[in-house]
C-alpha positions in Angstrom: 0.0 0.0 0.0 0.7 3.4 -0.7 1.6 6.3 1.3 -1.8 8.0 3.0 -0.2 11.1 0.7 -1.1 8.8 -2.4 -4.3 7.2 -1.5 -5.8 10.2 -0.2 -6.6 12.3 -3.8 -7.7 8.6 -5.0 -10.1 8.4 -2.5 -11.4 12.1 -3.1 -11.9 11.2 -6.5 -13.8 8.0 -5.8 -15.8 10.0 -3.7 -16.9 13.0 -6.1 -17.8 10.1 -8.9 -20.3 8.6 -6.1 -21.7 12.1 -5.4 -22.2 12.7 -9.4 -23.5 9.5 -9.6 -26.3 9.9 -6.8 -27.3 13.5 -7.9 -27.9 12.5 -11.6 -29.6 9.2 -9.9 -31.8 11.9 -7.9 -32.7 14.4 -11.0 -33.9 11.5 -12.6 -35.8 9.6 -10.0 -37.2 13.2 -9.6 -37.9 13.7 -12.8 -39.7 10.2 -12.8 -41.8 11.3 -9.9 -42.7 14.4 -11.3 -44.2 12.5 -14.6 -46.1 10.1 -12.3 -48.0 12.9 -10.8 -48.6 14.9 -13.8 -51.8 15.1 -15.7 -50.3 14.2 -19.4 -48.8 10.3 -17.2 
């Protein structure tokens, strides 16, 4: 294993892919929602 020096930016990045992953997850899961209670579903 690395130094924590190393792992550390690795780990950040990991992190911000997770958080872009969940907020697109949650515009579209909103965007779902909101066509489920429209008028024109």
């Amino acid at each position: 294993m690395g130094s924590v020096e190393e792992i550390m930016p690795v780990v950040e990045d990991k992190r911000r892919l997770c958080l872009q992953i969940m907020g697109s997850w949650a515009t579209r899961l909103k965007h779902l929602a909101l066509w489920d209670t429209s008028p024109y579903g």
